[in-house]
Structure formats: structure tokens, C-alpha cells
Legacy VTK file of the C-alpha trace (Angstrom):
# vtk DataFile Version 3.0
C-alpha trace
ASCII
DATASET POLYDATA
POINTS 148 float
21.766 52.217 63.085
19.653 48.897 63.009
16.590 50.557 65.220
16.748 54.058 63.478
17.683 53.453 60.268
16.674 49.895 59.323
13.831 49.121 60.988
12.577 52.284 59.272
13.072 51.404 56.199
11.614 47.859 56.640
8.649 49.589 58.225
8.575 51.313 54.800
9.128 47.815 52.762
6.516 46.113 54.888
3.661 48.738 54.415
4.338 49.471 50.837
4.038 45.241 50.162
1.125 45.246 52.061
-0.496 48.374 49.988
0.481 46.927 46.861
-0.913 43.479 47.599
-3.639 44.139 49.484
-7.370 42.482 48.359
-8.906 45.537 46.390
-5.608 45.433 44.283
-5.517 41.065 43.879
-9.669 41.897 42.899
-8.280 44.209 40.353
-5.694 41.828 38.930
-7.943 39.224 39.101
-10.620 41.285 36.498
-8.164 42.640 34.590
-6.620 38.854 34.079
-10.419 37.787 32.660
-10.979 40.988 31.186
-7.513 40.035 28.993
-9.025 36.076 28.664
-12.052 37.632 27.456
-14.017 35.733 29.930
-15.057 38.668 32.595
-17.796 37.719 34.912
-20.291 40.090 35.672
-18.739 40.713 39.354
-15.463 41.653 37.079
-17.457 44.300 35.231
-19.267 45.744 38.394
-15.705 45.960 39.868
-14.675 47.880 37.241
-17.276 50.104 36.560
-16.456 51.133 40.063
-12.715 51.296 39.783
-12.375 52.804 36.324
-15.870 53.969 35.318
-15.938 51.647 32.557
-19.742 51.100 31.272
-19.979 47.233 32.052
-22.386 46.783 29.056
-20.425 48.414 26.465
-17.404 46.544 27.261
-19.394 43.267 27.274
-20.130 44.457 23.495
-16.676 45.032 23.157
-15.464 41.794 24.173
-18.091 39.989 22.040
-16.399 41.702 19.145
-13.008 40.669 19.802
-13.660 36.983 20.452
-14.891 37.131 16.668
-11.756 39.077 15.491
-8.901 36.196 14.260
-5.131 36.938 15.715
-5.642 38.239 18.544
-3.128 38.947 21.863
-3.581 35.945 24.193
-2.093 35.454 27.805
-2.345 36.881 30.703
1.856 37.926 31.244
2.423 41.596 31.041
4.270 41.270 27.619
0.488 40.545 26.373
-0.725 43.729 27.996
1.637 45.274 25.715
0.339 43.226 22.908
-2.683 44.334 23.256
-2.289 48.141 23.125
0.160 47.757 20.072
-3.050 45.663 18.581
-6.046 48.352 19.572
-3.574 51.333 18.566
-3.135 49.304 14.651
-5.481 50.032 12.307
-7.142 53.045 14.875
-8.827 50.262 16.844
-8.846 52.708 19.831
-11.580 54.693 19.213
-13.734 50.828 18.616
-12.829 49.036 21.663
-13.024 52.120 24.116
-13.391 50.687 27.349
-11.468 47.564 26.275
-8.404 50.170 25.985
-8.761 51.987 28.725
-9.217 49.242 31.170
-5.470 48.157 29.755
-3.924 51.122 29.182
-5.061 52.041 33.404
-4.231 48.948 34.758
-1.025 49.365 32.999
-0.017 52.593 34.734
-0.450 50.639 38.165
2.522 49.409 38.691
5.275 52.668 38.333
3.509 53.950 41.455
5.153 51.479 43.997
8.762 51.682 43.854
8.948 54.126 47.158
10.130 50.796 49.109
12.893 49.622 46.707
14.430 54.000 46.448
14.549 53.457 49.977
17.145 50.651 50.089
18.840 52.589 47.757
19.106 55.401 49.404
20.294 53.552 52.629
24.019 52.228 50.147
24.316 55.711 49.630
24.597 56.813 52.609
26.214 54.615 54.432
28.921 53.894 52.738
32.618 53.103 54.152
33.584 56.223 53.757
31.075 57.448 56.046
30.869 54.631 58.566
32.705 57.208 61.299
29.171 59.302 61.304
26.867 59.453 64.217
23.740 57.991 64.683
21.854 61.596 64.949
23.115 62.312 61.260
22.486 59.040 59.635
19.275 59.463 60.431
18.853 62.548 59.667
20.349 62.505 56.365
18.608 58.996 55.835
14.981 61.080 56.674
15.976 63.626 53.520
17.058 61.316 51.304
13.857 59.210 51.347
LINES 1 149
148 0 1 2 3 4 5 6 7 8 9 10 11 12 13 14 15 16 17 18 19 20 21 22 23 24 25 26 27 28 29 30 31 32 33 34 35 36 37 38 39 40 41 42 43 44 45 46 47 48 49 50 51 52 53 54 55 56 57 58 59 60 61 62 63 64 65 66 67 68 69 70 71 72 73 74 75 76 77 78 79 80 81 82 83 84 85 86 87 88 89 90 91 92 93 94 95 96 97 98 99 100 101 102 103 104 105 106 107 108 109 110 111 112 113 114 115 116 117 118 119 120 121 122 123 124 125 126 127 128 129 130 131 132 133 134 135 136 137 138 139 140 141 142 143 144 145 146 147
């Protein structure tokens, strides 16, 4: 069980850690952080030009605009991502700060791809349960291969 089954599915935990945290995703946190700040350098804006084929002078406009407008989201948490799409959808404010809106509306959609690591686990308590503890080790695995 422990070499077919769990080190498996720690395989699986390890690479899907090291996807989601490897450097060209930190780079993207890190200019989505000062795009939020309104403080992007211009290596933030090439990066994203690449990443989301944002125009890196229009959003500089963009940002110049907001840093004028009063009550405005600030943080950097995830609740203000949120903030800050209930604040461009108000008032149609969407079809104004374009690329401002898409950068956080994309960069919120990043996170609901990794959760293959943590179905895993799950899958493993439903399968090996007491109930089935009497199985072999040739259809654990097997039924641990279909369920993730």
C-alpha cells in the first residue's frame, strides 16, 4: 500500500506544489500584487503583456486614472481582488479600465485549476476504508488509478 498507493499520490502532491509555485507563477503574483498597489514597474507590464496580452501602455493610462479616482479597493489579500471587480463592474467601469479588469478577472481564475493534488487524498479515504482493508494490493491500486 505505502509504495503503490502513497508514494503515488505524494508524487502527485509534490509535482502539483512544485507547478503551482514554481518562478513564472511567484513573477505573476508578484505583478499582479503591484498591478493591485497601483505601483507596476515596467518589468511588471512587459510580464504581462506576455502572459495576458495586456497593452502595457494602456494599462499604465489606466492606472493613472485610478490613482485619481477617491474610494478605491486597497490591499493586496484576495478579498480585495474581489473588491475590485465588484468596483470596475459598478457604474459599467468595465468597458474604462479594460486591461485593468482583465488582468484581475485572469489572475483570478488561476487558482481553481490546482486542486488535482488535494482530490487525490480524497480519493485515497474513499477507498480505503475499513470496510475494505481485506483488499489486495493489485486492486487498491487499481481502483486508486480510476479514481484519480
Amino acid at each position: 500500500m505505502k509504495v503503490m498507493s502513497f508514494n503515488v499520490v505524494l508524487d502527485d502532491l509534490l509535482n502539483s506544489l512544485n507547478d503551482r509555485f514554481n518562478l513564472e507563477s511567484l513573477k505573476l503574483i508578484l505583478a499582479v500584487t503591484n498591478i493591485l498597489k497601483l505601483e507596476p514597474s515596467q518589468k511588471d507590464l512587459l510580464y504581462l503583456n506576455n502572459v495576458f496580452g495586456i497593452d502595457s501602455e494602456q494599462i499604465q493610462v489606466e492606472i493613472m486614472l485610478l490613482k485619481n479616482i477617491p474610494n478605491i479597493p486597497s490591499g493586496t489579500i484576495s478579498k480585495t481582488l474581489h473588491q475590485w471587480i465588484d468596483f470596475l463592474n459598478s457604474n459599467n467601469r468595465t468597458s474604462i479600465f479594460l486591461h485593468f479588469y482583465k488582468v484581475v478577472v485572469l489572475f483570478t481564475t488561476i487558482p481553481v485549476t490546482t486542486c488535482s493534488s488535494e482530490r487525490a487524498f480524497s480519493k485515497l479515504t474513499i477507498v480505503k476504508t475499513k470496510l475494505r482493508s481485506t483488499m489486495t494490493q493489485e486492486r487498491l491500486n487499481a481502483l486508486m488509478f480510476l479514481f484519480i
